[in-house]
C-alpha positions in Angstrom: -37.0 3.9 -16.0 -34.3 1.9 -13.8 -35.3 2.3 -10.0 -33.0 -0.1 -8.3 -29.7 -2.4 -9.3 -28.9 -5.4 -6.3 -26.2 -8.0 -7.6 -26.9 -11.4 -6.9 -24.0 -13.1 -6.3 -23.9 -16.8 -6.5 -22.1 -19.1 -3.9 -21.4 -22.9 -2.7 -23.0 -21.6 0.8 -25.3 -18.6 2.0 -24.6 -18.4 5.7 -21.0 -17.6 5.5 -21.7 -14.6 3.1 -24.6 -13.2 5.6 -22.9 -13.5 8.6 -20.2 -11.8 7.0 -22.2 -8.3 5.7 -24.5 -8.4 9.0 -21.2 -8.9 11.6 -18.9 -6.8 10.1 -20.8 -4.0 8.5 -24.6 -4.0 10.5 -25.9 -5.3 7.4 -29.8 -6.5 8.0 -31.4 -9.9 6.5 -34.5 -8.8 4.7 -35.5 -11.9 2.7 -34.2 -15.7 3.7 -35.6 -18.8 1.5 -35.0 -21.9 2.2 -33.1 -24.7 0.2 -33.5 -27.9 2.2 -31.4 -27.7 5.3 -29.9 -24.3 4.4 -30.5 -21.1 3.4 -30.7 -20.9 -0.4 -31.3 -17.4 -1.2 -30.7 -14.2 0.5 -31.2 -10.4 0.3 -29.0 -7.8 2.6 -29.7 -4.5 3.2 -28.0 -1.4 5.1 -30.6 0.9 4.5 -28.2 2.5 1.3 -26.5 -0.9 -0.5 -28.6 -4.0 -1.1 -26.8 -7.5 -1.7 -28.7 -11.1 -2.7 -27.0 -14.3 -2.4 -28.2 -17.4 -4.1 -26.2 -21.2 -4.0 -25.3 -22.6 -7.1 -27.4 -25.4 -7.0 -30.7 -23.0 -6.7 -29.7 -21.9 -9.7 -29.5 -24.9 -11.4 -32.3 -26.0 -10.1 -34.4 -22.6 -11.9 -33.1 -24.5 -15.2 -33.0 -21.4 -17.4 -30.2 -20.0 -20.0 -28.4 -18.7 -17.4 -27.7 -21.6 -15.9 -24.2 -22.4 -17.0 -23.2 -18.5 -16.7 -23.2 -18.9 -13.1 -20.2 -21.1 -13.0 -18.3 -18.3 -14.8 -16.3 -17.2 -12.1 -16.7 -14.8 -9.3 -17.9 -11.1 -9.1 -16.0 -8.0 -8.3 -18.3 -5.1 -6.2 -17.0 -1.6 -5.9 -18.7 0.2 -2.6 -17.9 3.8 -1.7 -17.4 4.1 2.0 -16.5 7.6 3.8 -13.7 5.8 6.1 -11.4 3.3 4.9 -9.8 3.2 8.3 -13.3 2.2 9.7 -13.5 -0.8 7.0 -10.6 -1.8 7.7 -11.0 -2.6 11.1 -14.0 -4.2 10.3 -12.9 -6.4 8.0 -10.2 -7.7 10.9 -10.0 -11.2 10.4 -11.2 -11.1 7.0 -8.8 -12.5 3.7 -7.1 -9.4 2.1 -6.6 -9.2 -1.7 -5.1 -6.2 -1.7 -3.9 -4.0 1.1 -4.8 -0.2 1.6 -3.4 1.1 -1.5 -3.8 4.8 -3.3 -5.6 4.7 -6.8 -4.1 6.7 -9.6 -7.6 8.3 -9.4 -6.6 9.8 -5.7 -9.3 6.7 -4.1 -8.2 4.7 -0.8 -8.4 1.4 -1.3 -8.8 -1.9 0.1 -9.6 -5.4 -1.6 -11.4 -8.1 0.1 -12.8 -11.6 -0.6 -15.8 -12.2 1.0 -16.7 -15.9 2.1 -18.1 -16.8 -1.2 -15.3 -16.0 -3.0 -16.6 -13.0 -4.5 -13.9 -10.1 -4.1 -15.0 -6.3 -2.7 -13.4 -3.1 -4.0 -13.7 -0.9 -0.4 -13.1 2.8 -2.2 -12.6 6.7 0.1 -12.9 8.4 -3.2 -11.1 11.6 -2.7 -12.6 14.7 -1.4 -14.1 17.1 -3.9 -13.6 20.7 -3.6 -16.4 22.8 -2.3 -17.7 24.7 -5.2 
């Protein structure tokens, strides 16, 4: 029934947020539209996580009930990664939320805020015992 699920995370500016998922994590472009002089909209892809980026303003600009809902606030994304140590160096230079820190759960974790403002949730869940 459900094939996919992408957020679309709304920001002031596109370009920071791409640069930031193709630099650091070899993220790929796969769909750019335009929005005057800028980059309006934007869809990332590593071949396993898809993100989309839109500007507030294109979203006002679509005019529909959702309009005011995307001045709500910013999102939170939980990824599963198989080396915190590796996303952590990659995210060098980047502004920490949160600092590797140990779940309750047994997960690894790191907190991020990505150029837009949004904040990412970096998890090494723990490993599972082979059954």
């Amino acid at each position: 029934m459900i094939n996919k699920s992408t957020a679309i995370l709304h920001v002031k500016a596109v370009g920071p947020s791409i640069k930031f998922w193709n630099e650091r994590f070899g993220f790929k472009t796969t769909i750019q539209v335009p929005e005057g002089d800028h980059v309006g909209f934007a869809a990332l892809d590593n071949a396993r996580v898809e993100v989309m980026y839109q500007t507030y303003q294109g979203m006002k600009d679509a005019a529909t009930a959702l309009t005011k809902a995307v001045d709500q606030g910013p999102s939170f994304i939980f990824m599963e990664v198989a080396d915190i140590n590796a996303v952590i160096d990659a995210l060098k230079g980047a502004e920490i939320v949160q600092g590797l820190h140990e779940t309750p759960y047994g997960s690894k974790e790191v907190v991020a805020k990505e150029p837009g403002g949004h904040f990412v949730i970096f998890s090494e869940l723990p490993k599972q015992p082979a059954q």
